[in-house]
Gaussian input, Z-matrix of N, CA and C with variables (Angstrom, degrees):
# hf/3-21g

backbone

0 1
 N
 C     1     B1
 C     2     B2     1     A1
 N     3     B3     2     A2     1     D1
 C     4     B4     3     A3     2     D2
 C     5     B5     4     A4     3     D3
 N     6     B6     5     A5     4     D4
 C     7     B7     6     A6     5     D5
 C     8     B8     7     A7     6     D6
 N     9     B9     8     A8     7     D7
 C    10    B10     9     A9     8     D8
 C    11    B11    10    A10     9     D9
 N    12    B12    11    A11    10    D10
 C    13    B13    12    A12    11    D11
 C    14    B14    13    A13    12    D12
 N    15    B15    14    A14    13    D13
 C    16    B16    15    A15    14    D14
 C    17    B17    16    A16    15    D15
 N    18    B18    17    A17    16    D16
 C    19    B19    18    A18    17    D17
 C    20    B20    19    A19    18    D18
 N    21    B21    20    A20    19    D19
 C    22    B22    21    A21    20    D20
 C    23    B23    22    A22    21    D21
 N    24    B24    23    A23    22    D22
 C    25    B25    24    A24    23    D23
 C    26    B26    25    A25    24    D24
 N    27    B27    26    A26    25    D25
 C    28    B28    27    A27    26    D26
 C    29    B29    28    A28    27    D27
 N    30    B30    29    A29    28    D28
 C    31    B31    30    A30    29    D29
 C    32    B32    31    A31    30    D30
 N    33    B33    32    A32    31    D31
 C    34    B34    33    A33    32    D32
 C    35    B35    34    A34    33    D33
 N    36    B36    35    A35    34    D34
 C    37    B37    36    A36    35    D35
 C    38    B38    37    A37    36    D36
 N    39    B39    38    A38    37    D37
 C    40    B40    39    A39    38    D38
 C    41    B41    40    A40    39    D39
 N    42    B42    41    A41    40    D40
 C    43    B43    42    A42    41    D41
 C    44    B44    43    A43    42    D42
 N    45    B45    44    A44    43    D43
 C    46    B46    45    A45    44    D44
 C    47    B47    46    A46    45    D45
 N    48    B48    47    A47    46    D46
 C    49    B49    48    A48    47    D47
 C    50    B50    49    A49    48    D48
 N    51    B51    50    A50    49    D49
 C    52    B52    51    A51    50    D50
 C    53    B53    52    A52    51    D51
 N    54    B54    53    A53    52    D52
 C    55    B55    54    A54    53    D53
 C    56    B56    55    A55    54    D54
 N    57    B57    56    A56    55    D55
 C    58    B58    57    A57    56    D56
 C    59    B59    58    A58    57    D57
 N    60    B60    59    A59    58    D58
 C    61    B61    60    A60    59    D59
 C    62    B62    61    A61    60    D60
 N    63    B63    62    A62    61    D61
 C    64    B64    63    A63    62    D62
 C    65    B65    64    A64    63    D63
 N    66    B66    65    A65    64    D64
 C    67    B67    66    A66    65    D65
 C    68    B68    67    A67    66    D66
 N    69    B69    68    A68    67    D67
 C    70    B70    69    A69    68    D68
 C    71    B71    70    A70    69    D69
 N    72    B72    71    A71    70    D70
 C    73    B73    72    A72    71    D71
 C    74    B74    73    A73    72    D72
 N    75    B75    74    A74    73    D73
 C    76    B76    75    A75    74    D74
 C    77    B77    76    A76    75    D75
 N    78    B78    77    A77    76    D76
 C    79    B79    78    A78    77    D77
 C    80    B80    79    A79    78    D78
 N    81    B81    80    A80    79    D79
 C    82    B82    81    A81    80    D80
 C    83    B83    82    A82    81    D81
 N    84    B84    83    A83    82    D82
 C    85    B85    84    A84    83    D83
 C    86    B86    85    A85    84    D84
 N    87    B87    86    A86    85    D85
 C    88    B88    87    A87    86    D86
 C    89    B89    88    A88    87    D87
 N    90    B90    89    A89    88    D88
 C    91    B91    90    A90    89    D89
 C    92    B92    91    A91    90    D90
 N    93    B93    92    A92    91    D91
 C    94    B94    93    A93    92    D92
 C    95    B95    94    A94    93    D93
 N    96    B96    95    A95    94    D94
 C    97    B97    96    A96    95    D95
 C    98    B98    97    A97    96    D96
 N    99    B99    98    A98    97    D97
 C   100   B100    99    A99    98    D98
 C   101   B101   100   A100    99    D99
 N   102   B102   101   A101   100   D100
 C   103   B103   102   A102   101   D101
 C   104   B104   103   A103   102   D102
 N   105   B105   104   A104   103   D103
 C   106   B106   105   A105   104   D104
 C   107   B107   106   A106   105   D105
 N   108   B108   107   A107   106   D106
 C   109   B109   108   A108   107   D107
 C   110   B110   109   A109   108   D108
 N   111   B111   110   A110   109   D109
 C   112   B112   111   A111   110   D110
 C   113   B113   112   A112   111   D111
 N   114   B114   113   A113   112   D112
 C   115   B115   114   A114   113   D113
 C   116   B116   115   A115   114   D114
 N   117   B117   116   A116   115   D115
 C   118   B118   117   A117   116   D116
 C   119   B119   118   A118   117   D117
 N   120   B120   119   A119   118   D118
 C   121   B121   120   A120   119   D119
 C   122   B122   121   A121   120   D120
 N   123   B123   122   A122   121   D121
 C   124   B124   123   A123   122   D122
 C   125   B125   124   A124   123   D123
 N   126   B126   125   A125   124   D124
 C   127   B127   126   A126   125   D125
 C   128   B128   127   A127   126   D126
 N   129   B129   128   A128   127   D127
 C   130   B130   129   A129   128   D128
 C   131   B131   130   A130   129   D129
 N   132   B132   131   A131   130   D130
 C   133   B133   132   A132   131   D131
 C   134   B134   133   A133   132   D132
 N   135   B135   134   A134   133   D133
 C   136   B136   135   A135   134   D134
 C   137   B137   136   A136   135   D135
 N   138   B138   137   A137   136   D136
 C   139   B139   138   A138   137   D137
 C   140   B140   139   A139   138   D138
 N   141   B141   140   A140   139   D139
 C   142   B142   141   A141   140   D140
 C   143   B143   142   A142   141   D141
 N   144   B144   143   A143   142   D142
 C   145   B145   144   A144   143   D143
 C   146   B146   145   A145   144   D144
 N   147   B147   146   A146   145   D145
 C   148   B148   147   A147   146   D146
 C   149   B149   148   A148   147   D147
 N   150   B150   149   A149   148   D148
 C   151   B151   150   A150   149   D149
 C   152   B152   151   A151   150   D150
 N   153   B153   152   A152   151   D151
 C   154   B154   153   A153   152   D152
 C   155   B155   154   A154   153   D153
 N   156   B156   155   A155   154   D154
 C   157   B157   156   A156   155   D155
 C   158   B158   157   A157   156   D156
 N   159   B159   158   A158   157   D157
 C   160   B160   159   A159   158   D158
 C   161   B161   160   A160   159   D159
 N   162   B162   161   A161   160   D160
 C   163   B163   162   A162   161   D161
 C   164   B164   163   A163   162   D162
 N   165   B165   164   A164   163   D163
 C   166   B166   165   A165   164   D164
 C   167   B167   166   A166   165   D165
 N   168   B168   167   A167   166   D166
 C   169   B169   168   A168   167   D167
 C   170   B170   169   A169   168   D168
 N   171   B171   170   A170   169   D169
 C   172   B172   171   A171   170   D170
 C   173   B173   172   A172   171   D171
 N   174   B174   173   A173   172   D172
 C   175   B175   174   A174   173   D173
 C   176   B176   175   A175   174   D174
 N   177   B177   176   A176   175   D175
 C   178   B178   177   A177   176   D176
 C   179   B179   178   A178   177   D177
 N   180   B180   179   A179   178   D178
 C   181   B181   180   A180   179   D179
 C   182   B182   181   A181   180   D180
 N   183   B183   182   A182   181   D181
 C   184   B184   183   A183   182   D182
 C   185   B185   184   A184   183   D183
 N   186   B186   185   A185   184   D184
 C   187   B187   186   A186   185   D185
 C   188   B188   187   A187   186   D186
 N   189   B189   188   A188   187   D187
 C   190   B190   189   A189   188   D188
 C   191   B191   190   A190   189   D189
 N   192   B192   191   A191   190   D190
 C   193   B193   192   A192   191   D191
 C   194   B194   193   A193   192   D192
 N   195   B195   194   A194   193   D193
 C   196   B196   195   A195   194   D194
 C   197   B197   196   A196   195   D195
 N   198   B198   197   A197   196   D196
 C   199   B199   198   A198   197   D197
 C   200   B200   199   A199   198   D198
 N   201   B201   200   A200   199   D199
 C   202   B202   201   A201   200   D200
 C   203   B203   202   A202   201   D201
 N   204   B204   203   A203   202   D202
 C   205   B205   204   A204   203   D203
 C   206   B206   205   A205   204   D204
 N   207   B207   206   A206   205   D205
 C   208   B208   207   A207   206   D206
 C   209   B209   208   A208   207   D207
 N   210   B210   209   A209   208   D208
 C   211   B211   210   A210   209   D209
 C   212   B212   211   A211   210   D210
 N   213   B213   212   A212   211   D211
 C   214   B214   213   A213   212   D212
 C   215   B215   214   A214   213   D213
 N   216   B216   215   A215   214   D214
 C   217   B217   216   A216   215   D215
 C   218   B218   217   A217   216   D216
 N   219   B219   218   A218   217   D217
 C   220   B220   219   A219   218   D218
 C   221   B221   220   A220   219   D219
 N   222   B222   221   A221   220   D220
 C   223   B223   222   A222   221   D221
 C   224   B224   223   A223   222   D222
 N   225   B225   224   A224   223   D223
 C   226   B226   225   A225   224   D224
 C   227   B227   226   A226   225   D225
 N   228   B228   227   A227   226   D226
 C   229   B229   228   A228   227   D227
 C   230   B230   229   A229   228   D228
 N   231   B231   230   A230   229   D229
 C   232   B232   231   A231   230   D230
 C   233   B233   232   A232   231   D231
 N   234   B234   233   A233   232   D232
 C   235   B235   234   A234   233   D233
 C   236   B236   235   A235   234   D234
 N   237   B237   236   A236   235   D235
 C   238   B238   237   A237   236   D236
 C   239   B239   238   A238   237   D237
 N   240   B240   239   A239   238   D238
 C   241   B241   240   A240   239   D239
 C   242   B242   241   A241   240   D240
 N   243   B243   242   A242   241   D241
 C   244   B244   243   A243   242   D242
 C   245   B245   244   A244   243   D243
 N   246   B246   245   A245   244   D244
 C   247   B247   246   A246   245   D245
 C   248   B248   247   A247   246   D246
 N   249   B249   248   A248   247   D247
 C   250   B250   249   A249   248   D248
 C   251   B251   250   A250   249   D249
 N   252   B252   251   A251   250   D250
 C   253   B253   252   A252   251   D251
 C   254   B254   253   A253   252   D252

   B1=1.4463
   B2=1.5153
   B3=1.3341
   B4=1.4278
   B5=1.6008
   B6=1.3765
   B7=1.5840
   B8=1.6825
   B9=1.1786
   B10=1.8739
   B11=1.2601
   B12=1.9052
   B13=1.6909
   B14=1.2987
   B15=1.6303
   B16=1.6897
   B17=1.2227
   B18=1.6120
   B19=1.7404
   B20=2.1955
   B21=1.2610
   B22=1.6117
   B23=1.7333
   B24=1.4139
   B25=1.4443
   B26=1.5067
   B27=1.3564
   B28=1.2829
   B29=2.2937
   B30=1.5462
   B31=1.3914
   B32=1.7929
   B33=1.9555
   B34=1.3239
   B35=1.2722
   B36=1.2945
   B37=1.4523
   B38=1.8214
   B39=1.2193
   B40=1.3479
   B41=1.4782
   B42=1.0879
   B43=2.0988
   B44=1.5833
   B45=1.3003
   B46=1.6079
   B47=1.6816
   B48=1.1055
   B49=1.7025
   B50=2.1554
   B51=0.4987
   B52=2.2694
   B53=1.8636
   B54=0.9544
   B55=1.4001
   B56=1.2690
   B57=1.7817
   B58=1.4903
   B59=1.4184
   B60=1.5208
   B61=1.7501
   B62=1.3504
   B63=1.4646
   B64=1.2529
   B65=2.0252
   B66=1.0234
   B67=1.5049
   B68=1.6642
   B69=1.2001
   B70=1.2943
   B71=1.5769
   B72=1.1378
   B73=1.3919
   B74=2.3271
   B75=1.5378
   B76=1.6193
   B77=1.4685
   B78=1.5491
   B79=1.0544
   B80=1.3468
   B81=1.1447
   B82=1.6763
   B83=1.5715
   B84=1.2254
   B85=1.7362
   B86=1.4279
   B87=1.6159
   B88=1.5972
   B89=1.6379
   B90=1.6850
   B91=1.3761
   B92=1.5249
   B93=1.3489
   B94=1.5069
   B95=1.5017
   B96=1.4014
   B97=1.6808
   B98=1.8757
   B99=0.9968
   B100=1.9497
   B101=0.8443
   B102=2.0828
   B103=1.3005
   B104=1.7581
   B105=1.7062
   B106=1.7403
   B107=1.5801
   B108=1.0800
   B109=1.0319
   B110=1.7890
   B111=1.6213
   B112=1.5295
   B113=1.2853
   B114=1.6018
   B115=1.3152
   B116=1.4272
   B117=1.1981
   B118=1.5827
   B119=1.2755
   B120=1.1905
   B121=1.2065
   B122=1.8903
   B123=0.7529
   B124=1.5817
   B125=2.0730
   B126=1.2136
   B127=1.0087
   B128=1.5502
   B129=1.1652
   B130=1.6314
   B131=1.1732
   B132=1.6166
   B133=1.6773
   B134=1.7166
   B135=1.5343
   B136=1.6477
   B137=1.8436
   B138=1.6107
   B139=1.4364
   B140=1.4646
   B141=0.8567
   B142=2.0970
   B143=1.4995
   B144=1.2366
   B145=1.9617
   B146=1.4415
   B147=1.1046
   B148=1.5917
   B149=2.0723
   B150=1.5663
   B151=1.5188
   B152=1.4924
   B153=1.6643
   B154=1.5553
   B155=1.3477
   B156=1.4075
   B157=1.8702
   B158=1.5231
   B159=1.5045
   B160=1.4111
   B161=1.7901
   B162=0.9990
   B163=1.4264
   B164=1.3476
   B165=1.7490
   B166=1.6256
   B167=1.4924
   B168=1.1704
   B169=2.0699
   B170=1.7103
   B171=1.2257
   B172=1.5333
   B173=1.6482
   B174=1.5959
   B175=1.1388
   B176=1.3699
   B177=1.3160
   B178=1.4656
   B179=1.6742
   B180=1.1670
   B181=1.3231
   B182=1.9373
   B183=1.6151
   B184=1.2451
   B185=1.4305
   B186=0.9473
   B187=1.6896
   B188=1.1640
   B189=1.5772
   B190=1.4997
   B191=1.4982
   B192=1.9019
   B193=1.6907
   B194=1.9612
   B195=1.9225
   B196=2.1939
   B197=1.4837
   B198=0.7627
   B199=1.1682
   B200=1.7891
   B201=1.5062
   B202=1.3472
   B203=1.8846
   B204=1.4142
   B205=1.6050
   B206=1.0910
   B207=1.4930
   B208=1.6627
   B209=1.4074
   B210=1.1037
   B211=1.7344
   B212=1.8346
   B213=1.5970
   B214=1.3141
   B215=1.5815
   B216=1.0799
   B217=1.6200
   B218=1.6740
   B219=1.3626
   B220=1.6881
   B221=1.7784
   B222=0.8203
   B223=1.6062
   B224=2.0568
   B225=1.2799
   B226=1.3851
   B227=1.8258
   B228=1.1277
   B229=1.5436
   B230=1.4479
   B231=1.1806
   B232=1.6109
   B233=1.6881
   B234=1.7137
   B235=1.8961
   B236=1.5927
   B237=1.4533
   B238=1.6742
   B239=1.0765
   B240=1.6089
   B241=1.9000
   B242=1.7755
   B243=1.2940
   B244=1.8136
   B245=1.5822
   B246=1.3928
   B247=1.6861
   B248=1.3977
   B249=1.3742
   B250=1.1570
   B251=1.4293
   B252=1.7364
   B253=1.5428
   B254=1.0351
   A1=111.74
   A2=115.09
   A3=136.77
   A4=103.90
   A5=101.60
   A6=108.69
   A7=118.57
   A8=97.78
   A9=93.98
   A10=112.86
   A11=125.10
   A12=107.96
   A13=125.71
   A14=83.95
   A15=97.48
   A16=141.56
   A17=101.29
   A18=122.12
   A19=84.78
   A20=121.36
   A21=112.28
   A22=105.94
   A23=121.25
   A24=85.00
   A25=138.90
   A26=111.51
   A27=144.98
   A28=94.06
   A29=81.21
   A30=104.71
   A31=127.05
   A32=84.09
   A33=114.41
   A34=118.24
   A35=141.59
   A36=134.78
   A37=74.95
   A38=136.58
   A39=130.55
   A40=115.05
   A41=122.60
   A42=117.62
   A43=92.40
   A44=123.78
   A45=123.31
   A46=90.32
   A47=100.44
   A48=114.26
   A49=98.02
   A50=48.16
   A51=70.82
   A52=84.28
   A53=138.90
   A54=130.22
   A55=120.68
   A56=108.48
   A57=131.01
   A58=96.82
   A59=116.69
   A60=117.42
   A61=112.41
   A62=127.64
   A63=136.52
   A64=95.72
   A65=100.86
   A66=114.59
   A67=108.44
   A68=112.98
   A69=136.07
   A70=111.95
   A71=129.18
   A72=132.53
   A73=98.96
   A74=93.04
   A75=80.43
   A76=130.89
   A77=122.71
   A78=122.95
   A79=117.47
   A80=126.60
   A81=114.40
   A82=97.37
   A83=110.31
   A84=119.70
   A85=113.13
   A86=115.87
   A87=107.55
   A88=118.14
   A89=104.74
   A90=110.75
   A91=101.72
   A92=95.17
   A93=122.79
   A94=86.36
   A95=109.26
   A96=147.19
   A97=104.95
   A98=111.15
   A99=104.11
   A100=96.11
   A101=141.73
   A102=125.52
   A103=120.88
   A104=105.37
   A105=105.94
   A106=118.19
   A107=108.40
   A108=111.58
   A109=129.58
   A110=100.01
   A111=128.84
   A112=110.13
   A113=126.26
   A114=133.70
   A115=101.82
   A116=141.36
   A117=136.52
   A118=96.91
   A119=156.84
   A120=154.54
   A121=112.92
   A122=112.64
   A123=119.22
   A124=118.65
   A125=111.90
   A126=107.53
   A127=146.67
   A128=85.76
   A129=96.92
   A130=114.01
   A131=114.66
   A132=112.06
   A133=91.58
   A134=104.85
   A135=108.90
   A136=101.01
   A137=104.69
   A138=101.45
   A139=100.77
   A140=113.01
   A141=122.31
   A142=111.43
   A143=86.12
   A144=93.65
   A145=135.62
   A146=103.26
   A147=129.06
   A148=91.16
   A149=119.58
   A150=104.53
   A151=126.29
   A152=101.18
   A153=105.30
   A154=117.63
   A155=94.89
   A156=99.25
   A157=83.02
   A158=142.51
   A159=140.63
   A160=99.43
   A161=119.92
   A162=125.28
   A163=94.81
   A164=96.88
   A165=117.71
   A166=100.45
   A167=102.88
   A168=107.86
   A169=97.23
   A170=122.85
   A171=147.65
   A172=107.44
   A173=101.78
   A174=117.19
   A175=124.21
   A176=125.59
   A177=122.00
   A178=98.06
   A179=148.40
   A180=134.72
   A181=123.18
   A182=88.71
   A183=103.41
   A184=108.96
   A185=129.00
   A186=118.36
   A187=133.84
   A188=112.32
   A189=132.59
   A190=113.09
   A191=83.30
   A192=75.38
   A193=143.48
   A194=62.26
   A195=74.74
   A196=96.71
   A197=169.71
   A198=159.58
   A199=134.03
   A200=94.66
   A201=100.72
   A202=114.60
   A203=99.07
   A204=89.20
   A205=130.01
   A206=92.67
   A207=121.23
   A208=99.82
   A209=125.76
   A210=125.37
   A211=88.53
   A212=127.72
   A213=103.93
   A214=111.52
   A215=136.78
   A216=140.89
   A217=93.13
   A218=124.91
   A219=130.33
   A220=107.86
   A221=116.97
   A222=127.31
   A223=99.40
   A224=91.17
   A225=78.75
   A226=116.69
   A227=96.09
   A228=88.09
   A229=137.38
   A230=86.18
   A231=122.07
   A232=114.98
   A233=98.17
   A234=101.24
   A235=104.66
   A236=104.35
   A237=88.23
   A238=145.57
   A239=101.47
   A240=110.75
   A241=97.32
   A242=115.29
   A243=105.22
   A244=88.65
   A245=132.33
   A246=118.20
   A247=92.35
   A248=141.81
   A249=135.64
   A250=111.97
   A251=109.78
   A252=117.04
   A253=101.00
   D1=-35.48
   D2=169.21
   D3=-23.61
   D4=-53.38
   D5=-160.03
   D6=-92.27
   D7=-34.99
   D8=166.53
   D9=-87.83
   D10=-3.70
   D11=142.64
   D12=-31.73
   D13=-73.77
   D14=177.26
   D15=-36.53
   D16=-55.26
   D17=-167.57
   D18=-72.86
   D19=-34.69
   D20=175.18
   D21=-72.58
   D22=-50.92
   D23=171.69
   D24=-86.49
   D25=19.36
   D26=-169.51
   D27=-86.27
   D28=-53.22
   D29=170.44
   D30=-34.55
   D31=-62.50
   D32=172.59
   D33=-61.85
   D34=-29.35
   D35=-133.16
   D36=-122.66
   D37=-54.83
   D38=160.79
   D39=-32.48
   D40=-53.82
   D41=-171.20
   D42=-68.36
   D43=-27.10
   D44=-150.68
   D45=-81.94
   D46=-36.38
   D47=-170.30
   D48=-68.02
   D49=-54.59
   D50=-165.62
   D51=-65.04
   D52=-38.86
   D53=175.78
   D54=-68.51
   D55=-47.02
   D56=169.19
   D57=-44.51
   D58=-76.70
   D59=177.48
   D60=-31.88
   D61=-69.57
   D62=-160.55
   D63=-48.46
   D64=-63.37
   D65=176.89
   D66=-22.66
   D67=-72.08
   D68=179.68
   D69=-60.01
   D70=-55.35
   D71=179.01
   D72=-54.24
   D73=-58.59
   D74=173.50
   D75=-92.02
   D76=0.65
   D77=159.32
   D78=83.00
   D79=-154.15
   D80=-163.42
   D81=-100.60
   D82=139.64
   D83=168.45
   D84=-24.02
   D85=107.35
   D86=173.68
   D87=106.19
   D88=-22.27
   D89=178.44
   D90=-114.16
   D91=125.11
   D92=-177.51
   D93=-73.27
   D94=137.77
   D95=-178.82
   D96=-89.50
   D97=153.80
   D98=162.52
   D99=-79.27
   D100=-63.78
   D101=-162.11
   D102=-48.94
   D103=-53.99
   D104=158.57
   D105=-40.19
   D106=-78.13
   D107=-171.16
   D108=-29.26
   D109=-30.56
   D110=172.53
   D111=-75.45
   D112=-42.59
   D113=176.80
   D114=-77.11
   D115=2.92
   D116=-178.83
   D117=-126.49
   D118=-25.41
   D119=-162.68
   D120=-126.87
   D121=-38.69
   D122=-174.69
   D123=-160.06
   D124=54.80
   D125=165.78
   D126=-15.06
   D127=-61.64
   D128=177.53
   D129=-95.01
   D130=52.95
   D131=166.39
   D132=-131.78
   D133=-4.21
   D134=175.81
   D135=-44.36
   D136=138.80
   D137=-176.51
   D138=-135.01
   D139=161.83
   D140=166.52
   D141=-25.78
   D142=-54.66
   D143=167.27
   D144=-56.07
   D145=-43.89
   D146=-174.47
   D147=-62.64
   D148=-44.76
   D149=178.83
   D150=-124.91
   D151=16.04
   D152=164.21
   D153=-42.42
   D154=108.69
   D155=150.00
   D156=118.55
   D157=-3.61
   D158=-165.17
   D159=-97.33
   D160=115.02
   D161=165.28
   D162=-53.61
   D163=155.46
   D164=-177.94
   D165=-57.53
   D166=-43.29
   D167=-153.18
   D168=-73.84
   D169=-27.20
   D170=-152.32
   D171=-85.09
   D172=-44.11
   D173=170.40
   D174=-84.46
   D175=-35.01
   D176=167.93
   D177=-80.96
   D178=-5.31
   D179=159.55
   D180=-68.95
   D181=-33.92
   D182=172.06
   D183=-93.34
   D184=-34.09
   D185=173.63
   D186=-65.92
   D187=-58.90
   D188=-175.82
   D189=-29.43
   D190=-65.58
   D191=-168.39
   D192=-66.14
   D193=-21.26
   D194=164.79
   D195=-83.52
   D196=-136.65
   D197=-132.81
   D198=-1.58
   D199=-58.36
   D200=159.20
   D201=-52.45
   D202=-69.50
   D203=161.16
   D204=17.34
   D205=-90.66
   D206=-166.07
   D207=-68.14
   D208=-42.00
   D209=-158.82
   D210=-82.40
   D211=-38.36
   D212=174.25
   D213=-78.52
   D214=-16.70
   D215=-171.40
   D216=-70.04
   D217=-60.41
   D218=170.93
   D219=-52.85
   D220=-44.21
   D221=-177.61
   D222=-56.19
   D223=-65.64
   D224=-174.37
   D225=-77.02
   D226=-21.65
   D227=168.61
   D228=-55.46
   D229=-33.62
   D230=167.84
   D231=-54.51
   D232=-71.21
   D233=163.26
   D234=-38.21
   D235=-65.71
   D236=-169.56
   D237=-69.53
   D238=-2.15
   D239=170.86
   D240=-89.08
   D241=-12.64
   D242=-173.03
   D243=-86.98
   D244=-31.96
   D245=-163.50
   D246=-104.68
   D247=43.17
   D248=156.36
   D249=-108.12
   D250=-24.06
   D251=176.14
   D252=-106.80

């Protein structure tokens, strides 16, 4: 039992880490980030810089969902300029 303590708070201290990141990449509730702000406004100027130091898992936690966002906010805008003509 000794050992899947461990390897679970071993577990824990990893999500805490990748949360800490996530935290930091989006910043405090309400304040738009540069990296967000790049993923909502201009994507493809995201650079090496923009996520040095962001774990893989850290960064698609912090990215995805603004992203999706935006790609559903255009998506439906889209439906509603085709069912207006």
């Amino acid at each position: 039992m000794a050992a899947s303590s461990s390897s679970s708070s071993a577990g824990s201290s990893r999500a805490d880490e990748l949360w800490r990141q996530v935290g930091e990449a989006v910043g405090p509730a309400g304040e738009p980030t540069p990296l967000l702000e790049k993923v909502r406004e201009h994507a493809w100027r995201i650079t090496d810089a923009d996520v040095a130091g962001l774990d893989a898992d850290a960064l698609y936690e912090a990215v995805l969902p603004a992203a999706f966002a935006v790609a559903d906010e255009k998506r439906r805008r889209a439906h509603e300029a085709i069912d207006a003509h």
